[in-house]
N, C-alpha and C positions, 0 to 999 in steps of 0.2 A: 504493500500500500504506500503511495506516496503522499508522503504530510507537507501542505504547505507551512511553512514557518510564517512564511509572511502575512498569511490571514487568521495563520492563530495569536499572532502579537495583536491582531484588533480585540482579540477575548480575553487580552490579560495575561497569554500562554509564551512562554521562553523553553526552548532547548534546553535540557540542564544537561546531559553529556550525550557521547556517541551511543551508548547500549539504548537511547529511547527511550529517556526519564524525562518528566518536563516540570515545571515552573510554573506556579499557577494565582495571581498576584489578586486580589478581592480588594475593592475600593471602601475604603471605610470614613466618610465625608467627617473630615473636622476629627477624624479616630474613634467617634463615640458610634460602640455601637450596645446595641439590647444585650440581656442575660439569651434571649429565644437565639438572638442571631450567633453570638458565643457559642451555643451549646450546639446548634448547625455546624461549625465550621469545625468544634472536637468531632463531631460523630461521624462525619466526610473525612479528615483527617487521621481518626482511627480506623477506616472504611476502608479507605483508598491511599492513607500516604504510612508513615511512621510514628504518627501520636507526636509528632511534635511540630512547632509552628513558628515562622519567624516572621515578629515584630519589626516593622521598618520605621525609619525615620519620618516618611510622609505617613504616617500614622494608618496605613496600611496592612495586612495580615496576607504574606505567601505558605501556601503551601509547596513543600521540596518531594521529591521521587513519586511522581505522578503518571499512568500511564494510561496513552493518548485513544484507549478504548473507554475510559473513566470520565473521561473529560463532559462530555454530552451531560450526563448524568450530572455530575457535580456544578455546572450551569441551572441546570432546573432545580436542583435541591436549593443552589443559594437562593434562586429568583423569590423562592414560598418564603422566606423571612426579610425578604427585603434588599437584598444583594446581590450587586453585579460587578462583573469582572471584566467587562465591556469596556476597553479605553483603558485602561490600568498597564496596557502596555503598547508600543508601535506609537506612528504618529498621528493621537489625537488628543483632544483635549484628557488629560489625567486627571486624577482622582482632585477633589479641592482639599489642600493640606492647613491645616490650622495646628502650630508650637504651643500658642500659648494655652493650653489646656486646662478648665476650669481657673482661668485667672479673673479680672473682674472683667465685665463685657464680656465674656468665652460664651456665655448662652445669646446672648446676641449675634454672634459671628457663627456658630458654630449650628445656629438656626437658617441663615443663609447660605452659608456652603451645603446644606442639605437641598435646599433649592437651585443650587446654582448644577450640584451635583444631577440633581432630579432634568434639569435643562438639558446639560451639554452631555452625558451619558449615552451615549446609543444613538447621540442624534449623527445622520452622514454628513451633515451640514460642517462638521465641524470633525471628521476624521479625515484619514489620505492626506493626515501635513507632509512636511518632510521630515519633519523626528517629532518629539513630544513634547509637550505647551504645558508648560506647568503653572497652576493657579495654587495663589495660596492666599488664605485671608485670618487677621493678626487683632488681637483684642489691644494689642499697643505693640511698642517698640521692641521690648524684651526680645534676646533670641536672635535679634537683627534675621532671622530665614525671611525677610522680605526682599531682603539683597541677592539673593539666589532663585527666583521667580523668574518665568517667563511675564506674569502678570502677579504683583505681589497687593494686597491692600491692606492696609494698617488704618485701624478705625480710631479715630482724632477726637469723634465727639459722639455722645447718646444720649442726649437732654432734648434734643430736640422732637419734630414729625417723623423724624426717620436718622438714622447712622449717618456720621461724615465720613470720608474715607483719604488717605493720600495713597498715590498711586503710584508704584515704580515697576518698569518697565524692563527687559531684558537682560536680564538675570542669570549666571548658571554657574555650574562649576565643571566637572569633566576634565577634559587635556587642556581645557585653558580657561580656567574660572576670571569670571569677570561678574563686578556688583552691578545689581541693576541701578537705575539712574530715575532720576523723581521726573514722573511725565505731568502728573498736575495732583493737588493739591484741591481740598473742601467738593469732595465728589459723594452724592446723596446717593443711596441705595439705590432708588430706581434709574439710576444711570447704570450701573455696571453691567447691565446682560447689555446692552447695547455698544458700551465700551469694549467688552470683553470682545465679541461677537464682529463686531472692525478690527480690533487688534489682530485677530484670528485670518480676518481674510486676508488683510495687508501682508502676512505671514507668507500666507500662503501661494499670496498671487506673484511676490517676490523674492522667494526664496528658494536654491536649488535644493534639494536630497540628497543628504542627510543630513543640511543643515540647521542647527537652531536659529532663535530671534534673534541671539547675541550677533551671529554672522550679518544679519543683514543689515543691523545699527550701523556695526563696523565699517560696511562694504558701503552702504549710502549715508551713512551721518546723520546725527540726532536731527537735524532741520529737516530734511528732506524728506526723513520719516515720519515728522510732527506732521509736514505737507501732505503725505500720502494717506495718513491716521483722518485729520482733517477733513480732507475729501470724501473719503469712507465715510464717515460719520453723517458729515452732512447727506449725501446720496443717500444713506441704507435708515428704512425705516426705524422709527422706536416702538420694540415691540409692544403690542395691546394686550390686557392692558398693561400700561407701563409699570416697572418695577417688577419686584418678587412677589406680592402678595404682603401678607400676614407671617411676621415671624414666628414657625414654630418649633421651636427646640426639642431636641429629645429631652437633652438635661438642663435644669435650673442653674439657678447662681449656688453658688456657697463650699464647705471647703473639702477637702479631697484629703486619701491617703494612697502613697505612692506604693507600688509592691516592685520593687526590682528585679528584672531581670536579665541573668548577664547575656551579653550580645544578644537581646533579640530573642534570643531561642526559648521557647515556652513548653512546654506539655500540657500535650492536653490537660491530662489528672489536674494539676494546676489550675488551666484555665476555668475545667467545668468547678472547680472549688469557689472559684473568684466571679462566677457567674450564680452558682447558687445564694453567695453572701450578697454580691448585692439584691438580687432580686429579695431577698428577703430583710436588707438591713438597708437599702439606699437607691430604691427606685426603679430596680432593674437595670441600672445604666454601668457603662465602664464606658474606659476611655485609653488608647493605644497611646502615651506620648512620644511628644520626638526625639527623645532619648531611650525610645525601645522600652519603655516599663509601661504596667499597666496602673493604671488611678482610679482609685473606685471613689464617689459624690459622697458626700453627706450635706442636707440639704438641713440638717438642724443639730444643735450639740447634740440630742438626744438619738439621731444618726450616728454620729461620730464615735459617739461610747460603743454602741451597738455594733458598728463596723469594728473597733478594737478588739471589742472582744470577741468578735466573733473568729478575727483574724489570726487573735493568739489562741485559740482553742485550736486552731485549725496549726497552729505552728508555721505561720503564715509571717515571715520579716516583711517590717514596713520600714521606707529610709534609712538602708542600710549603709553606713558610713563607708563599705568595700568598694573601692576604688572599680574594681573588676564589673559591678554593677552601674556606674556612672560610665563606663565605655561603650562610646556607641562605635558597635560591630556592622559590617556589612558578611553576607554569609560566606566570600572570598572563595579559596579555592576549596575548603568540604562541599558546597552545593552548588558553584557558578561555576561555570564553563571559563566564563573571560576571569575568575578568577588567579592571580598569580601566585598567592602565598595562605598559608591556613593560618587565617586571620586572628580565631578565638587562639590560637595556640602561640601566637604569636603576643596578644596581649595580655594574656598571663605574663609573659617572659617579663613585658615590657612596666607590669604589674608590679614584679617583684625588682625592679630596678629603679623604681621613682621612690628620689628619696623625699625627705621628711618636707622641704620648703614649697614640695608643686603637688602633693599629693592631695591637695584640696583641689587641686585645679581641673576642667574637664578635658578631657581623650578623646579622639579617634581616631580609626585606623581602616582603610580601605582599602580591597586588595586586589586593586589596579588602578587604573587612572579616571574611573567614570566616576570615584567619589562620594558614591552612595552614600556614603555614612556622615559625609558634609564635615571631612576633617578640616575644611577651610573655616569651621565655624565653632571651634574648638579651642580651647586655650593650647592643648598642644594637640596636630591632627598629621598622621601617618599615613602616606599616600605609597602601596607599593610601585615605582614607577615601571621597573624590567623584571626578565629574570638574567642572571650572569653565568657560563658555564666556568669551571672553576678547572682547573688542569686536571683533576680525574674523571673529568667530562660530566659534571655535577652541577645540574643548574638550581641556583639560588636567586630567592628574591635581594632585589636590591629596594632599597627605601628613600623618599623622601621626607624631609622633618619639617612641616609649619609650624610657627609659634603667631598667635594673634593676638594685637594688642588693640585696644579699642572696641571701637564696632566696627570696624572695614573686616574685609576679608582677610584668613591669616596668610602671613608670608612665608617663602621656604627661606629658613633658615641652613637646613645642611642638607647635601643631595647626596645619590647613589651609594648611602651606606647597609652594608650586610646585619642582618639580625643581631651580630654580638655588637659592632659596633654602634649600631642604633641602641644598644642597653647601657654601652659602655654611657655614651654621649646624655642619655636622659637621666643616667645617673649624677650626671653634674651639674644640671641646669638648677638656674633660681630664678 
């Protein structure tokens, strides 16, 4: 049987190696999703993969070693709880990612990206780019992942008729991470599907394959793009009626507890444990963040005890001071093909080598140069760049070392160094 790769990247589906295991990426808008959808995606996963599941940065859930007779099925099963995998990979609009999770305004933003999500999903209108259009929308600054958007918006104001928004534009990281650039400023909810929706075509009417938005800033310059955005805008209708509707959130305002875990990698057991408790201590809701841990709501103190304790019966750690849990992992070479180095195994190493003045500080490590794990956005962030064949014909990853200061994107500080010496080197830093 011959499988198209390129029309299962519109279902969310990636090659994971040559024996015909595949990658199976589920859009999880804003990361919040039900205890019902949870406990879908453990019993698919005990079904069909290995009972365990990895948490991504864009607040996403992949399944790993999936095989492409299974596929069909685990479509229809996600569809009955509300999930698709539709866009989650290839070039089209992606899943809409929101960091700041349960922060103040998170139920406001995280009620939109459910709409925005519900819009651009499935639609054709808005697949067949030349690579992938990433939306992500931000309860404030924190986190700066607005810098890393193909369309990023960071909401400014919520006192009013509707949300303000500022608005930055082509964004990304990959072989050549560049921060996106502020396109405009005091922009009201019912503009953004109209914005978004010109942005998308200007994209696409002017950009080769496999390009991102970043290339064609570059290639034609911020003005002339403003010019071509402009003209879109004006020409293409404003959808009716205008705006999202009615904000409606899955989860409310108020405070959260974090359950870490390290790289991403979850079990099921785990999950369905963390889906039971909330649904019975905090609304039914969780939340993926973009540090790969999961957050369960408490929507009143008398939530919050409840969630504690339910958590420590369960032997459940919440805010776990271990360095190895603050490491956002990409799944590198154990489950990705374009992976070059086994990333978890490598941040252990890297784990036991930071000493006492940066061990507060955040990690990542990605294990090639597409960056998944957004080491540019890390206080210190590990980019594997090659592999190097060594005289007994031994190929090893070599490394790159960001360090970030600020809010820009971080910079490389030391390049092309091997596993020890990247330990030695992190061992001295302050």
């Amino acid at each position: 049987m011959t499988i198209d790769e390129k029309k299962l990247r519109l279902y969310g589906v990636y090659m994971q190696d040559k024996a015909g295991h595949f990658m199976l990426r589920v859009k999880i808008p804003a990361g919040v999703l039900t205890s019902d959808q949870a406990e879908m995606i453990c019993t698919l996963s005990e079904q069909f993969s290995n009972s365990i599941l990895h948490l991504t940065c864009r607040g996403s859930i992949e399944f790993h070693w999936l095989k492409h007779v299974h596929l069909e099925e685990l479509f229809t099963r996600l569809a009955e709880v509300g999930l698709t995998t539709r866009g989650a990979c290839g070039g089209a609009v992606r899943g809409i990612s929101c960091s700041t999770t349960f922060a103040p305004g998170f139920a406001v933003v995280q009620g939109i990206a459910q709409k925005l999500n519900r819009h651009f999903a499935g639609n054709p209108d808005f697949e067949g780019l030349p690579k992938k259009f990433k939306v992500g929308i931000e309860a404030g600054y924190q986190g700066s992942r607005h810098l890393i958007q193909d369309l990023g918006f960071v909401m400014t104001e919520d006192a009013g008729e509707q949300p303000v928004f500022d608005v930055w534009c082509a964004g990304g990281l990959g072989r050549e991470p560049q921060a996106a650039f502020l396109l405009d400023q005091a922009v009201t909810e019912d503009l953004l599907i109209h914005l978004i929706e010109s942005v998308v075509v200007v994209y696409r009417a002017n950009t080769p394959p496999p390009k991102r938005l970043k290339f064609l800033l570059n290639t034609i310059g911020e003005d002339e793009f403003r010019r071509l955005l402009q003209e879109e805008m004006t020409q293409r209708p404003q959808p009716e009626p205008p705006g999202l509707g009615e904000n409606t959130p899955l989860a409310p305002e108020g405070s959260y507890l974090e359950v870490p875990i390290f790289g991403g990698e979850i079990e099921t057991s785990l999950l369905r444990q963390l889906a039971t408790i909330a649904r019975e201590c905090a609304g039914g809701y969780l939340a993926v963040s973009a540090n790969q841990n999961m957050n369960l709501l408490a929507a009143s103190t008398s939530e919050t005890k409840a969630l504690k304790s339910a958590l420590a019966q369960q032997k459940i750690k919440t805010e776990d001071p271990d360095i190895l849990t603050r490491f956002r992992i990409c799944p590198g070479k154990h489950e990705c093909r374009m992976g070059l180095a086994p990333t978890r195994d490598i941040a252990r190493g890297i784990t036991a080598a930071v000493n006492k003045t940066t061990r507060g500080s955040s990690w990542a490590i990605s294990g090639c140069l597409n960056s998944c794990s957004q080491p540019q956005l890390a206080d210190f962030g590990i980019v594997t760049k090659k592999l190097s064949t060594s005289e007994d014909g031994e190929k090893q990853p070599l490394f790159d070392l960001y360090r970030r200061d600020g809010n820009a994107l971080g910079k490389c500080i030391e390049e092309d160094l091997s596993a020890s010496a990247l330990c030695e080197l992190i061992d001295t830093l302050k």
